[in-house]
C-alpha positions, 0 to 999 in steps of 0.5 A, spaced: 455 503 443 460 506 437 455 512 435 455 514 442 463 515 443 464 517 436 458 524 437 463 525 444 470 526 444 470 526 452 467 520 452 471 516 447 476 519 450 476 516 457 474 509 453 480 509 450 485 510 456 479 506 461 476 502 456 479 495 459 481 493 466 489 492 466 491 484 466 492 480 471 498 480 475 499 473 478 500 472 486 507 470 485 510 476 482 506 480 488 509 477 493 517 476 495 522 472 500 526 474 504 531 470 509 530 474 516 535 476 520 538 474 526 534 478 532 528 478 529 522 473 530 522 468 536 528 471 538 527 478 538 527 481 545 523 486 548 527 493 551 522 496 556 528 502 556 526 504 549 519 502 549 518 510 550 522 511 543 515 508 541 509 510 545 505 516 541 501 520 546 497 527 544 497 529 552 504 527 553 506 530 547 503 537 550 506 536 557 499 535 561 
């Protein structure tokens, strides 16, 4: 496999930057903890009122 890389420079080229996979992150530096707020969760409340604020329509957004 060394003389095949060594005749093509693009070829070694993309060895050396994609030759090995990158090391393993562990699942503990991936994740992070957060204490939640006072409104948020079970007792976060539903406002009908504002719920517009949310709603994505394309026929709405046009006016038909």
């Amino acid at each position: 496999m060394s003389k095949e890389l060594a005749g093509d420079p693009a070829a070694a080229a993309r060895h050396a930057r994609f030759g090995k996979l990158p090391e393993r992150i562990r699942f503990e530096d991936m994740t992070e903890e957060a204490e939640a707020g006072p409104n948020s969760g079970v007792n976060a409340s539903y406002n009908p009122e504002g719920s517009w604020n949310y709603y994505s329509c394309l026929a709405l957004d046009l006016g038909l």
